[in-house]
Structure formats: structure tokens, C-alpha cells
Backbone of each chain as ProteinMPNN parsed JSONL, in Angstrom:
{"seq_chain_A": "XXXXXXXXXXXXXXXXXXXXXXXXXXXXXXXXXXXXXXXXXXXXXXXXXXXXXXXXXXXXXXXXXXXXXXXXXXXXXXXXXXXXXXXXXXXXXXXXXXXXXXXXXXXXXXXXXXXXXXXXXXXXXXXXXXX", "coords_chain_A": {"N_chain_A": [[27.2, 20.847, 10.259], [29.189, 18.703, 9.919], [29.285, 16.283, 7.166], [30.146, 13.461, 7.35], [29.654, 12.981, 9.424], [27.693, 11.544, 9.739], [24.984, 8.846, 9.854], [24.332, 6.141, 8.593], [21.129, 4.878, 9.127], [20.305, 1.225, 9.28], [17.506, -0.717, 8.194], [16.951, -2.851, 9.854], [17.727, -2.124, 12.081], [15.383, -0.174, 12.731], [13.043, -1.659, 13.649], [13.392, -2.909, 16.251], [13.564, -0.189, 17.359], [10.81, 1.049, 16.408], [9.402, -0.7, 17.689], [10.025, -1.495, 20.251], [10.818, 0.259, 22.846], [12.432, 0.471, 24.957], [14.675, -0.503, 23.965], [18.263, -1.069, 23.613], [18.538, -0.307, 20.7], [16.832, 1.745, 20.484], [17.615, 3.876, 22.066], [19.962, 4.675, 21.176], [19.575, 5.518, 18.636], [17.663, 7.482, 18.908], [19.739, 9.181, 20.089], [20.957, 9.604, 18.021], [19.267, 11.125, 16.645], [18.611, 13.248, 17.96], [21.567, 14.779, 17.818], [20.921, 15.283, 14.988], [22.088, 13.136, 13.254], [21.325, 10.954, 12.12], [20.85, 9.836, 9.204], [19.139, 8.373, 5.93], [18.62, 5.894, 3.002], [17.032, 6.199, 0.05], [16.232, 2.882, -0.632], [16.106, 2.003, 2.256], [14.087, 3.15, 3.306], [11.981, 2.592, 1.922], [12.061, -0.305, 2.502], [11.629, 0.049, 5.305], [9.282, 1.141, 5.54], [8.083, -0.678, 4.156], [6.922, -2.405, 6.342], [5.142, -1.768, 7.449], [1.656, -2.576, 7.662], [-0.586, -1.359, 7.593], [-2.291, 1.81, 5.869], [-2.23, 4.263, 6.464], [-0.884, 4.674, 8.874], [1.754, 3.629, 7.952], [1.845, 5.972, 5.832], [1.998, 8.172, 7.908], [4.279, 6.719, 9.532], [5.939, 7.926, 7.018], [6.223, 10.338, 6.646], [7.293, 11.359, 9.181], [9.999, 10.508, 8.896], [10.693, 12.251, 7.231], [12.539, 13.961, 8.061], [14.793, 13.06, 8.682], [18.6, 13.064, 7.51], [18.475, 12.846, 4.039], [19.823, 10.844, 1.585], [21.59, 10.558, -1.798], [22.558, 8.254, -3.664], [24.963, 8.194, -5.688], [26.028, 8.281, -9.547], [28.815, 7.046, -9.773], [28.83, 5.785, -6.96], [26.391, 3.474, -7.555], [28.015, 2.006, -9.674], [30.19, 1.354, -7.55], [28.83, -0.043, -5.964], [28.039, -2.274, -7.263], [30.107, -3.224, -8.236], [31.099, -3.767, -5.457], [28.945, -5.943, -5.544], [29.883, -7.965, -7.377], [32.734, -8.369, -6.548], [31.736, -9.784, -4.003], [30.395, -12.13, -4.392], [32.236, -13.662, -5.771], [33.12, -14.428, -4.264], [32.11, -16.241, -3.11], [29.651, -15.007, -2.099], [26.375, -13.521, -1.514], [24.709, -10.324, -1.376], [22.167, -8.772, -1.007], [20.373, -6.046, -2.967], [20.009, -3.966, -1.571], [21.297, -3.847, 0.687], [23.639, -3.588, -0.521], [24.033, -0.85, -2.215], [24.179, 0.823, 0.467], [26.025, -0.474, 1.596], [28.237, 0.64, -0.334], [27.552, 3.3, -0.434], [28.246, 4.093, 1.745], [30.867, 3.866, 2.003], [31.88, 5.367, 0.425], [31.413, 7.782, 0.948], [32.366, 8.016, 3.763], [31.012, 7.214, 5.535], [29.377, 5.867, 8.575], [27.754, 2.613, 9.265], [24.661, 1.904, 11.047], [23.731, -0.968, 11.783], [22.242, -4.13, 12.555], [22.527, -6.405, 11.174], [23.657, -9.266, 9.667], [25.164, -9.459, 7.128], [26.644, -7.905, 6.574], [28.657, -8.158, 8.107], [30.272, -9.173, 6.312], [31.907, -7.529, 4.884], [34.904, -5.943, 5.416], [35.725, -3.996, 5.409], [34.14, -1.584, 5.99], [32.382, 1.01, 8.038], [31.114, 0.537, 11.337], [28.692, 1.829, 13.194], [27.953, 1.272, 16.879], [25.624, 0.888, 19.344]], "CA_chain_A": [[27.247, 19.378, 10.378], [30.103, 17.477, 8.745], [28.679, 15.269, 6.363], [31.298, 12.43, 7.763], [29.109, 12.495, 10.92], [26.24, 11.301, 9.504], [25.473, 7.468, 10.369], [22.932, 5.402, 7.757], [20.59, 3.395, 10.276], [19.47, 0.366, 8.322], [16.05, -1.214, 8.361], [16.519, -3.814, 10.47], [17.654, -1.276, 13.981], [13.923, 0.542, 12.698], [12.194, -2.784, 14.154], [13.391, -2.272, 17.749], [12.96, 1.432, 17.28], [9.418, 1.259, 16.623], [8.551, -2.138, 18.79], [10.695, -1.862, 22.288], [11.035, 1.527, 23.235], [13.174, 0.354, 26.007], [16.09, -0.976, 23.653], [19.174, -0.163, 23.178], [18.768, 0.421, 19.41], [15.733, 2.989, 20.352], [18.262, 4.623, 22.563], [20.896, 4.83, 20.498], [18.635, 6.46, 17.455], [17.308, 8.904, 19.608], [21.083, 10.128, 20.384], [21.136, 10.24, 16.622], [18.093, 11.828, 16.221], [18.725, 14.508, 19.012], [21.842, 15.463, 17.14], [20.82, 15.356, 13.411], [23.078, 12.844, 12.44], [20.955, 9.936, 11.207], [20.589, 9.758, 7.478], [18.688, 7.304, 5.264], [18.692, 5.986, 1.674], [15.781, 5.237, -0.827], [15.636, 1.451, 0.025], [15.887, 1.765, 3.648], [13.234, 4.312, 3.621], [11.058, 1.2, 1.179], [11.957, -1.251, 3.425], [10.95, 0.001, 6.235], [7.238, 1.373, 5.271], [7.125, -1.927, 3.894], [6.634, -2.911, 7.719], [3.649, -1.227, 8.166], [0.506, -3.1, 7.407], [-1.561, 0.09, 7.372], [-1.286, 2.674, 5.487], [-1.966, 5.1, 7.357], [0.59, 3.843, 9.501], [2.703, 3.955, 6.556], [1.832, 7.196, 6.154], [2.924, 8.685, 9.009], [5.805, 7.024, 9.234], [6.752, 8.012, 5.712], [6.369, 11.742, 7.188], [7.997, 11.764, 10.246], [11.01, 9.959, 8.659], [11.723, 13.581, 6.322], [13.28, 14.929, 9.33], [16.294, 12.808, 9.08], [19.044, 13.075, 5.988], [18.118, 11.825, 2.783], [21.107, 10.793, 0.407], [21.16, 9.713, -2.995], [24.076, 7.818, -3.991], [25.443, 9.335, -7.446], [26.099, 7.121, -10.728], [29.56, 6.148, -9.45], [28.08, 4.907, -5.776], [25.661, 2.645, -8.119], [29.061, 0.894, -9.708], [30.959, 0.711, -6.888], [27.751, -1.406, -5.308], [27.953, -3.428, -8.625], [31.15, -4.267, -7.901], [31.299, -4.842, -4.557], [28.547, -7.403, -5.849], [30.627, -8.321, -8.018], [33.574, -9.31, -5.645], [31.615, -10.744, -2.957], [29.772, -13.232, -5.654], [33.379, -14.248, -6.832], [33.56, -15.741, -2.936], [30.717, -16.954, -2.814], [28.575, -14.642, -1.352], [25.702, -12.636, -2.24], [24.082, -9.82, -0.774], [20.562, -8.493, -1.293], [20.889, -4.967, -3.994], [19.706, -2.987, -0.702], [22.448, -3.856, 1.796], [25.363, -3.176, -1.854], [24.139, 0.289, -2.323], [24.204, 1.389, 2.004], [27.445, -0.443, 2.126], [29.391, 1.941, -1.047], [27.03, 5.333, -0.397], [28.974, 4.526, 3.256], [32.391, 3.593, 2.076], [32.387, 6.718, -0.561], [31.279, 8.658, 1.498], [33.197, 7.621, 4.974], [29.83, 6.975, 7.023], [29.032, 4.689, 9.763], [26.361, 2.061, 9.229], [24.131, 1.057, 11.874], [22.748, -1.755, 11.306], [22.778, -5.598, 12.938], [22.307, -7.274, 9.819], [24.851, -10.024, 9.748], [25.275, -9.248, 5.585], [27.346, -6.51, 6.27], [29.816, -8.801, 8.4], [31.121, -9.3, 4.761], [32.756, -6.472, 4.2], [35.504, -5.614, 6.832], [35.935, -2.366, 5.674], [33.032, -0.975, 6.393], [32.562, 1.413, 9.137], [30.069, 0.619, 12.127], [28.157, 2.365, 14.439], [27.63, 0.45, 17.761], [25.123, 1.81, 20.649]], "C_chain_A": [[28.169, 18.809, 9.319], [29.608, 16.599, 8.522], [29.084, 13.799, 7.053], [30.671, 11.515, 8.964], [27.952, 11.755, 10.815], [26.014, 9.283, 9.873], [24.098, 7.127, 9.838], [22.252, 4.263, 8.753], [19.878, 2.937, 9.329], [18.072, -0.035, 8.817], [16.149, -1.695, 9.373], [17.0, -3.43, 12.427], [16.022, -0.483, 13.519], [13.091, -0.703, 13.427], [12.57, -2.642, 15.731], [13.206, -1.188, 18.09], [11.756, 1.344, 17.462], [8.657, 0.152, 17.787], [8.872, -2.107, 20.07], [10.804, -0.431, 22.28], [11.964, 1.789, 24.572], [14.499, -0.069, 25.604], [17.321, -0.579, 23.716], [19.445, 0.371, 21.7], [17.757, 1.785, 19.753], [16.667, 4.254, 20.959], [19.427, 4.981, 21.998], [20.129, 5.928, 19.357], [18.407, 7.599, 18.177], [18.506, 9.23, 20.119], [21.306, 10.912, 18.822], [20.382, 11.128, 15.999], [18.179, 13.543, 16.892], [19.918, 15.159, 18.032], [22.024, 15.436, 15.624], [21.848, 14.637, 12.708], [22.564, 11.221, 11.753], [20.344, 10.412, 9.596], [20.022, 7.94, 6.944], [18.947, 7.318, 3.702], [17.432, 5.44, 1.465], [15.591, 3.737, -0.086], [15.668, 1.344, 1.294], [14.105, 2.184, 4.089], [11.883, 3.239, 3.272], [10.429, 0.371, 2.214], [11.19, -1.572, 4.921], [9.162, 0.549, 6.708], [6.818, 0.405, 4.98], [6.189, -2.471, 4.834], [5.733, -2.495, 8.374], [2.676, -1.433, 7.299], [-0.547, -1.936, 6.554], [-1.385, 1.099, 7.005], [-1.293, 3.892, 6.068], [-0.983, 5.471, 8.094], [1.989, 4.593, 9.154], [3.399, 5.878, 6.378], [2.678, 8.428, 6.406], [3.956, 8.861, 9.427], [6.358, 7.87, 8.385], [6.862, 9.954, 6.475], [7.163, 11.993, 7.925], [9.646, 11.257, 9.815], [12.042, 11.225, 7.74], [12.182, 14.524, 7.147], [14.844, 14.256, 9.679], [17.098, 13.064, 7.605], [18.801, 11.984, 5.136], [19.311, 11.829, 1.852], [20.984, 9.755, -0.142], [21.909, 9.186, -3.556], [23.72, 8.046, -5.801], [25.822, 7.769, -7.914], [27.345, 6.126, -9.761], [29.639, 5.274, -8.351], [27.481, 3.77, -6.138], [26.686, 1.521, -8.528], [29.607, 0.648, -9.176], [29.753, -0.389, -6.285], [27.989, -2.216, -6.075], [29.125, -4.332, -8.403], [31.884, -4.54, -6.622], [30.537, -6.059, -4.856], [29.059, -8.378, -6.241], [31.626, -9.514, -7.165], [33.071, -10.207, -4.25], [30.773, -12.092, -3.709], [31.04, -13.731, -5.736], [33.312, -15.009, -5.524], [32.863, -15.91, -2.249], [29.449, -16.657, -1.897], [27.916, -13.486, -1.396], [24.943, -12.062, -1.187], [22.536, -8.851, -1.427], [21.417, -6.817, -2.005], [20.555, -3.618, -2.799], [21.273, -2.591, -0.004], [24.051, -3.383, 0.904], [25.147, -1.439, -1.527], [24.088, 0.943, -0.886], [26.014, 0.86, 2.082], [28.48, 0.957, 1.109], [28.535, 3.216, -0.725], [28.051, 5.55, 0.678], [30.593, 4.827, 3.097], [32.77, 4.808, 1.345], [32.343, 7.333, 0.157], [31.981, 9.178, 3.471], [32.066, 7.44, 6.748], [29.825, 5.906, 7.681], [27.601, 3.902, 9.611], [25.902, 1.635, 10.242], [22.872, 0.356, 11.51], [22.968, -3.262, 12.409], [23.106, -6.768, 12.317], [23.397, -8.324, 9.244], [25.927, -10.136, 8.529], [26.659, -8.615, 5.855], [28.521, -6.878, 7.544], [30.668, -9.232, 7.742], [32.114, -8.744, 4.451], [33.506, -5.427, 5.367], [35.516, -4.14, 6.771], [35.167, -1.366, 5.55], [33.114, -0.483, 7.765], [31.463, 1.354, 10.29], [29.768, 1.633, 12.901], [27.85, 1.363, 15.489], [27.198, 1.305, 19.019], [25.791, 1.653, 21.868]], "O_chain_A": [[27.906, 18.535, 8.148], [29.308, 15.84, 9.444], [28.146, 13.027, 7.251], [30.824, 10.361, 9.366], [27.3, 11.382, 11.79], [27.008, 8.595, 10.105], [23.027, 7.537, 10.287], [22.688, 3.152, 9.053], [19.083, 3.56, 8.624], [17.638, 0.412, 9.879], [15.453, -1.14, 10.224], [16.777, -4.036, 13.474], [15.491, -0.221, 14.598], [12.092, -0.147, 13.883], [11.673, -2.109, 16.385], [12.654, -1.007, 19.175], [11.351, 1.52, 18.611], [7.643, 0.287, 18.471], [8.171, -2.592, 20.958], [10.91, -0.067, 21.109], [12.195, 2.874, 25.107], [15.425, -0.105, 26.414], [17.39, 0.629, 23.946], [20.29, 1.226, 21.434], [18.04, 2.843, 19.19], [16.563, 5.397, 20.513], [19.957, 5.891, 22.635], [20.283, 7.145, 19.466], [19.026, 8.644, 17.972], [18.188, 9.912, 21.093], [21.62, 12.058, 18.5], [20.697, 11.801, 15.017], [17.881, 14.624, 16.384], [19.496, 16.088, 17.344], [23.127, 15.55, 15.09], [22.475, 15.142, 11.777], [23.285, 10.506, 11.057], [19.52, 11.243, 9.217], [20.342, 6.828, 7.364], [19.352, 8.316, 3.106], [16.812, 4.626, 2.15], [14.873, 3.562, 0.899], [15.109, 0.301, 1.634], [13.288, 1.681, 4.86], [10.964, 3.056, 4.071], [9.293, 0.224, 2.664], [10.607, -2.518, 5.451], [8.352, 0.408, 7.625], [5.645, 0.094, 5.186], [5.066, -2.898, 4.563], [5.457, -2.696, 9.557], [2.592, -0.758, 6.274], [-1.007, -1.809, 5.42], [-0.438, 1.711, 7.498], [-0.251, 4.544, 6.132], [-0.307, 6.49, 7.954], [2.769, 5.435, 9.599], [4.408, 6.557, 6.572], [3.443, 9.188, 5.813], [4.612, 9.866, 9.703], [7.246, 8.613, 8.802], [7.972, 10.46, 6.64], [7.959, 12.875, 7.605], [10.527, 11.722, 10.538], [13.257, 11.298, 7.561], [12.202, 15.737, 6.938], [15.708, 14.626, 10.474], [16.41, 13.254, 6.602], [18.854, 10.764, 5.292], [19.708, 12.902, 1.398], [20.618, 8.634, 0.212], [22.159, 9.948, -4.489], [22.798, 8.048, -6.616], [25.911, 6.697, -7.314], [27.142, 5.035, -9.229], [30.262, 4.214, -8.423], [27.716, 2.815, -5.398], [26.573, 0.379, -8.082], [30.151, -0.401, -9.521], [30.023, -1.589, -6.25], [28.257, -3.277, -5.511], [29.221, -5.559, -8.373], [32.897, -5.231, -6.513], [31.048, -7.151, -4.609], [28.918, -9.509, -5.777], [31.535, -10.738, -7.066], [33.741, -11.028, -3.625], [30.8, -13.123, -3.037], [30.773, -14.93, -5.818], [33.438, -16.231, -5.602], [32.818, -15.812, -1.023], [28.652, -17.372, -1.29], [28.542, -12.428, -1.342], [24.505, -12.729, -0.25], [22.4, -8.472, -2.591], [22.563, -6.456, -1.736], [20.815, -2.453, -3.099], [22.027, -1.622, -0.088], [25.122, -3.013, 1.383], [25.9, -0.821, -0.774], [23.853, 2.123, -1.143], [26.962, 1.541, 2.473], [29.157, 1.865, 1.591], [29.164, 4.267, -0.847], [28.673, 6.605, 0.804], [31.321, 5.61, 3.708], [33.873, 5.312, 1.558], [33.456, 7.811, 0.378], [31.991, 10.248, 4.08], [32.166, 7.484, 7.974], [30.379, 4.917, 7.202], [26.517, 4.455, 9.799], [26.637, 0.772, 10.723], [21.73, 0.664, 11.167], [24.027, -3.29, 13.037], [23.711, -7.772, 12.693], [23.969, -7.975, 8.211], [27.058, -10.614, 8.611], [27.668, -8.958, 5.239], [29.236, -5.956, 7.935], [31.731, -9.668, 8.186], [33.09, -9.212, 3.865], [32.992, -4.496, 5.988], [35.38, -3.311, 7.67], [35.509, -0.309, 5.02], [33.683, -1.132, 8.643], [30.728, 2.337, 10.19], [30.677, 2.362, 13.297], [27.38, 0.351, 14.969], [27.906, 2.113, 19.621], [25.45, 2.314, 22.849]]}, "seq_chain_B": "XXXXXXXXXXXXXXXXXXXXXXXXXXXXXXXXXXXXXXXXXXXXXXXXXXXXXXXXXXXXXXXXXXXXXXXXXXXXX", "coords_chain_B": {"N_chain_B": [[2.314, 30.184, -1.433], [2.583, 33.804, -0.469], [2.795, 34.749, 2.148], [2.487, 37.1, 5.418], [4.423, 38.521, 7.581], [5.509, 39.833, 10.999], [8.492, 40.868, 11.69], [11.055, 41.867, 14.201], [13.618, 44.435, 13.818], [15.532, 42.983, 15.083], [15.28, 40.538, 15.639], [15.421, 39.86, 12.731], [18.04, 40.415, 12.082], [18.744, 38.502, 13.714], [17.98, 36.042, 12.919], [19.032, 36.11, 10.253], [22.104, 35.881, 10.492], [22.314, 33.606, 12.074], [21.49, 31.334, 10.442], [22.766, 31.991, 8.468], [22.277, 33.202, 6.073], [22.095, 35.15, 4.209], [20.026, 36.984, 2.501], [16.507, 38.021, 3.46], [14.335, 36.296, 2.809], [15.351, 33.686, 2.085], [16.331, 33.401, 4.725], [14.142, 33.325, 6.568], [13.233, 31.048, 5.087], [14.806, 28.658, 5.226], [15.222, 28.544, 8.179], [12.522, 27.709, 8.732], [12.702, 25.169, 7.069], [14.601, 23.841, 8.742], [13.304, 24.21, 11.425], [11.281, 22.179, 10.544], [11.963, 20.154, 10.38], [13.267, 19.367, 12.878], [11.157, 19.023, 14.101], [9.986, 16.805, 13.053], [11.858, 14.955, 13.727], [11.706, 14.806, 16.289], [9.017, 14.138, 16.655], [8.984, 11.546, 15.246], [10.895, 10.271, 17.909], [8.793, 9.988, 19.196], [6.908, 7.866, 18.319], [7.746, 5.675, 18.595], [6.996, 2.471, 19.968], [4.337, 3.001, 19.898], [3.54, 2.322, 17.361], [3.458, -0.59, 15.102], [6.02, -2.405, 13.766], [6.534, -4.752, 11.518], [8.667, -7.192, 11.713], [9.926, -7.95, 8.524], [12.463, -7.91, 7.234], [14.431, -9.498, 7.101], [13.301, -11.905, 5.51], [12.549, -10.678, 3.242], [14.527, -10.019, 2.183], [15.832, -12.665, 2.072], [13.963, -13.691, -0.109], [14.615, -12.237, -2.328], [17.559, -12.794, -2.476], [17.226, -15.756, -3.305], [16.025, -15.369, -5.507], [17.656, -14.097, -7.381], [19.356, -15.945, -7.393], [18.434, -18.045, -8.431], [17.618, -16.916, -10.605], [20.055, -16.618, -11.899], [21.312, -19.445, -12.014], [19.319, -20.048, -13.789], [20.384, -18.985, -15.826], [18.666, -17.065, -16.382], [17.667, -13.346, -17.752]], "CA_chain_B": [[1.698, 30.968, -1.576], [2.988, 34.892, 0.131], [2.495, 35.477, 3.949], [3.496, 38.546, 5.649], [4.752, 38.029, 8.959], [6.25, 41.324, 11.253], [9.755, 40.673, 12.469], [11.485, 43.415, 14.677], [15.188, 44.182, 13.192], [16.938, 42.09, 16.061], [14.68, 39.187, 15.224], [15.828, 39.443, 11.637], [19.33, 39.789, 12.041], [19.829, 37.294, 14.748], [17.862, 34.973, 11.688], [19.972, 35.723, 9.334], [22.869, 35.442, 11.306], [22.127, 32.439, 12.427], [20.964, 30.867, 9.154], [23.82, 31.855, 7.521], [21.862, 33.774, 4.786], [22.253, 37.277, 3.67], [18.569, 36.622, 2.295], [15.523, 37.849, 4.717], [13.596, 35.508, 2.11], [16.032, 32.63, 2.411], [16.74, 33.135, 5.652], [13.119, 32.824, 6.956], [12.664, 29.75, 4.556], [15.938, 27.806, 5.831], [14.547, 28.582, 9.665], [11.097, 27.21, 8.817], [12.622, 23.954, 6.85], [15.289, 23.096, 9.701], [12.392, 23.763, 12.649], [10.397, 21.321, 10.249], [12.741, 19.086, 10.615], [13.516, 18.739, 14.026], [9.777, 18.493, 14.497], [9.698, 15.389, 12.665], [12.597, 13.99, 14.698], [10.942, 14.546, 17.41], [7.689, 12.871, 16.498], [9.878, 10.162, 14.835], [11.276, 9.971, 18.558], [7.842, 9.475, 19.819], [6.566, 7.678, 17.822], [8.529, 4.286, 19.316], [5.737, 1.984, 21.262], [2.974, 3.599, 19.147], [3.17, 1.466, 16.056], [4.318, -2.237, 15.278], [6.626, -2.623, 12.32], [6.686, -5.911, 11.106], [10.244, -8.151, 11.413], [9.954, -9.056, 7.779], [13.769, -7.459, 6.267], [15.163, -10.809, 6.458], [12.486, -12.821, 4.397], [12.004, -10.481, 2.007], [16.087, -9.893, 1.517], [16.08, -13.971, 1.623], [13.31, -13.676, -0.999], [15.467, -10.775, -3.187], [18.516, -13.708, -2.701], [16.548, -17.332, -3.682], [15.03, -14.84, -6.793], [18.621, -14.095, -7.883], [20.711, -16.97, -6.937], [17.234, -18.633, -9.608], [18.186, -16.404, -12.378], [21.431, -16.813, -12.592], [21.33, -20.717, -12.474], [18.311, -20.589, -14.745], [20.44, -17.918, -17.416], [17.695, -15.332, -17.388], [18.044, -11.822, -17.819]], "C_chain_B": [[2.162, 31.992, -0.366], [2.155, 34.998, 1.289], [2.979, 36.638, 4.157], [3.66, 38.351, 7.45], [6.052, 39.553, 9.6], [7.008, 40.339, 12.243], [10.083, 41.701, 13.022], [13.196, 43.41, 13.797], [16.076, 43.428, 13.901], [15.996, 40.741, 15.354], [15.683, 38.678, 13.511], [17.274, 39.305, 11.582], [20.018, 38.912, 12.915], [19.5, 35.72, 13.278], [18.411, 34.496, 10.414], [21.2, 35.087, 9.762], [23.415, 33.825, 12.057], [22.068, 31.074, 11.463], [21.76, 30.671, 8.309], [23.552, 32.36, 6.253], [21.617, 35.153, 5.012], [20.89, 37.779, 3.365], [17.51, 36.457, 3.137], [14.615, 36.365, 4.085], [13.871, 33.655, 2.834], [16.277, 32.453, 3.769], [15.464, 32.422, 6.576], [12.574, 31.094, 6.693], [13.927, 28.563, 5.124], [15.493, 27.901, 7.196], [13.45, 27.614, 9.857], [11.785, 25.99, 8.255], [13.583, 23.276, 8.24], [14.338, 23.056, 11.19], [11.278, 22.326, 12.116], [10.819, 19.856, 10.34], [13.135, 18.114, 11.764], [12.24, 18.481, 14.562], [9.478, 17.109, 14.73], [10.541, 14.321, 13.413], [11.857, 13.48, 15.828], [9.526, 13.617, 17.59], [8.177, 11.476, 16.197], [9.976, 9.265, 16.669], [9.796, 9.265, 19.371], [6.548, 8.352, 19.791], [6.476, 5.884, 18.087], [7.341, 3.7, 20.341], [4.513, 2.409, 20.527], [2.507, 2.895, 18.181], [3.733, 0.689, 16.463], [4.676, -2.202, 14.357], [6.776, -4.039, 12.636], [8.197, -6.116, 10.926], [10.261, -8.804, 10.048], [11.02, -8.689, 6.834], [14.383, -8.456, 5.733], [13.754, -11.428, 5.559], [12.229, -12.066, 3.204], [14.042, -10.287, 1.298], [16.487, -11.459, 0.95], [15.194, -14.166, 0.303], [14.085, -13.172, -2.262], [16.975, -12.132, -3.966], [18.016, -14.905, -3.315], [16.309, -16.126, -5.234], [16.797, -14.591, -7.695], [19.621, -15.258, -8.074], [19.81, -18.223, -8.392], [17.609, -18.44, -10.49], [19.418, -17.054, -12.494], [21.782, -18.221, -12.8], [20.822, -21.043, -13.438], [19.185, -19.954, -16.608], [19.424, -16.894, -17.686], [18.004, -14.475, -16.698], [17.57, -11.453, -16.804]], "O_chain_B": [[2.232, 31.461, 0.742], [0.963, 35.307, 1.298], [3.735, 37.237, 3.392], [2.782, 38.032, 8.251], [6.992, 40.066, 8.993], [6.631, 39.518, 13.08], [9.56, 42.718, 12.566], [13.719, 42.414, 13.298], [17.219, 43.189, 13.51], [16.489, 40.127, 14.407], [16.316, 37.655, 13.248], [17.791, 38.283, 11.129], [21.206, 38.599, 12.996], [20.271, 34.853, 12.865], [18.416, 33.443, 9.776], [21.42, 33.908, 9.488], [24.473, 33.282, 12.374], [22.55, 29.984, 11.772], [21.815, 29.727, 7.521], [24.324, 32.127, 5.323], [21.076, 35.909, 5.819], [20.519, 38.85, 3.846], [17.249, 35.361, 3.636], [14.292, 35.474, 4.87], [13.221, 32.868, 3.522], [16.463, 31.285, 4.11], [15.582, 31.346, 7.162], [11.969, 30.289, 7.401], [13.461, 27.459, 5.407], [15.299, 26.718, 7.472], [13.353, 26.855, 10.822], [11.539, 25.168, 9.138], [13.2, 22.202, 8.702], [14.502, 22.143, 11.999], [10.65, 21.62, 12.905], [10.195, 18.795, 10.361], [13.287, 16.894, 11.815], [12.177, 17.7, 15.512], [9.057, 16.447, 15.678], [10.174, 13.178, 13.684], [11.516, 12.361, 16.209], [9.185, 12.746, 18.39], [7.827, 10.46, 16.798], [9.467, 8.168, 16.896], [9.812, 8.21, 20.005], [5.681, 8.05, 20.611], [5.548, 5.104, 17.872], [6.873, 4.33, 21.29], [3.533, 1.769, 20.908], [1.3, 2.742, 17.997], [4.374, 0.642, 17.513], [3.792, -1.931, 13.544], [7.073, -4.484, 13.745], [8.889, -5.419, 10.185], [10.526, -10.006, 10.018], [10.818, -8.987, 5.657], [14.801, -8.6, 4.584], [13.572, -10.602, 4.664], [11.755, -12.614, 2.209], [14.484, -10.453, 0.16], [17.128, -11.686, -0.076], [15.756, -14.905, -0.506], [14.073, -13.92, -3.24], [17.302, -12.35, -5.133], [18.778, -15.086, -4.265], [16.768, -16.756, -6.186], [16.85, -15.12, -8.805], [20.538, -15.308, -8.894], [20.448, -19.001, -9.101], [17.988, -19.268, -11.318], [19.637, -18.015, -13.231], [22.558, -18.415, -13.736], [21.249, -21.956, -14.144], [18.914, -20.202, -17.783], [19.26, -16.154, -18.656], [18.44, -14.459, -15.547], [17.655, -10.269, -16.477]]}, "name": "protein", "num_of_chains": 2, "seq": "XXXXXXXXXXXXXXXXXXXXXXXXXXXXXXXXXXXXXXXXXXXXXXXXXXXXXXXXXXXXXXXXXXXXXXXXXXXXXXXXXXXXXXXXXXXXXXXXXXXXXXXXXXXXXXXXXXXXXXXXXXXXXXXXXXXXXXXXXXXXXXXXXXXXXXXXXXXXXXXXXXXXXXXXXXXXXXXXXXXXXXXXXXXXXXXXXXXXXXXXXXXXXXXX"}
């Protein structure tokens, strides 16, 4: 598996995942899922257990979720987030410390984010995934 | 904790082989974490319709933003 292939699904495609099972984000994941190419980071992983009430729930999820890649963005991943913060603050626009560190783990690393999250309409050069 | 588990010699070298490890050890243990893996996909996959995750990424990211956009008007650290 070339690393390259890998494609960070953000939190906010996990909410049609788990709720519609008829979507097109559920169907899309499960292409990603079938061939091992979704990956997560720490705060996605947060974010989205947050979303379960119960912990059990929780749980569960949190289990079934160590079947996709886990990546840890390295020191210099941490400052490039800083300063994309950085430059999108200078023009006037701030993004949450989740959506900084998914956009540079992606851009260092040359991954595809899927996400819908309108944040990440910020930053052109970012690479999408689209189902 | 040590199992003992009887392989035949085709079993083992299609596992290594396959595995990519020279190591019956390693090879067995790289087999068992990547079937553990696709397990979990799979449950992951099924998993859809079973639970309800809560829609709450935006309010708490708008929360994360109002808490910063605070500091930094207010000057604190």
C-alpha cells in the first residue's frame, strides 16, 4: 500500500456513516474501507467518540475504528499547522486546531482529505477526496 | 503469552511468503495483526444504522473558535 493512497476521512463524513447507511458518504467509506485506504488522526478519532453519548457505544466504536490507519503527524507537521494558522489568521480566517493539523499531516504527506467541512474550502491546495 | 499452533510446511511458507517475513514468529504475528484488522473494517462497515453519532463537530469547532477568537481579544495566554 503506497502511503500516498491513503485518504484522512474527517469527522464530519463519520455522521452519515454511522446515521444513513444509504448515503453516499457510507458508500464511499466502505470503498475505502474494503481497500485499506482510510486513515485517521488523533483528533478525528476524539471527535468522533465524542458523538457517542454512551460509552459503551463509545467503546465499540473506539475498537472497531483500529482497523483503519493511524498517523501521527511528526514535530514539523505540528509547525506547518501553526503556520498555516498563522497565514489564514493574517486573512482573516481562523480554523479550529483539529481541521490545521488534517490539513498539513495531508499536504506533507500528499493525502486526500475527505471531508465536507466547508473550513477546508480555505486552503486551495489541499487535496480532496469526492465520492 | 506462548501458543503452539501446527502448521504444515506449505502453510508456512505460503505465510511467510506472503507476509513478507523471513520470520515464522513475525510472520504468524503480521498475519494475525492484518486479519485483525480487516475484521475491524468490517465490523466498522457494519456497524452503519446500528448506532447514532451525534451532529455536534460544528458546535463544538464553533465553540474551539468563539474560545480563541476571546483570548486573543482579551490578551490571555
Amino acid at each position: 500500500m503506497a502511503i500516498q493512497n491513503l485518504v484522512l476521512i474527517d469527522t464530519c463524513i463519520s455522521v452519515p456513516f454511522f446515521n444513513r447507511p444509504h448515503s453516499a458518504e457510507k458508500r464511499a467509506v466502505d470503498a475505502l474501507l474494503d481497500d485499506d485506504r482510510a486513515a485517521l488522526l488523533g483528533p478525528i478519532v476524539t471527535e468522533v467518540l465524542i458523538g457517542f453519548r454512551r460509552d459503551e457505544q463509545a467503546d465499540w466504536v473506539a475498537s472497531v475504528l483500529r482497523g483503519l490507519h493511524f498517523l501521527e503527524p511528526t514535530w514539523l507537521e505540528w509547525r506547518a499547522a501553526a503556520q498555516l494558522g498563522r497565514r489564514l489568521m493574517s486573512r482573516g480566517q481562523a480554523l479550529p486546531l483539529s481541521d490545521l493539523v488534517i490539513a498539513a499531516v495531508a499536504m506533507s504527506r500528499s493525502l486526500a482529505v475527505y471531508t465536507s467541512d466547508p473550513h477546508f474550502d480555505q486552503i486551495s491546495e489541499l487535496l480532496r477526496h469526492s465520492s | 503469552m506462548p501458543t503452539i499452533v501446527d502448521l504444515t510446511e506449505q502453510e508456512l511458507a505460503e505465510l511467510k511468503a506472503l507476509t513478507k517475513q523471513a520470520d515464522i514468529t513475525a510472520a504468524v504475528r503480521s498475519a494475525m495483526t492484518e486479519y485483525l484488522r480487516h475484521a475491524r473494517r468490517m465490523q466498522l462497515k457494519a456497524l452503519s444504522g446500528q448506532v447514532e453519532m451525534d451532529n455536534n463537530w460544528q458546535s463544538l469547532e464553533a465553540v474551539e473558535l468563539r474560545k480563541a477568537d476571546g483570548d486573543s481579544k482579551s490578551g490571555a495566554h
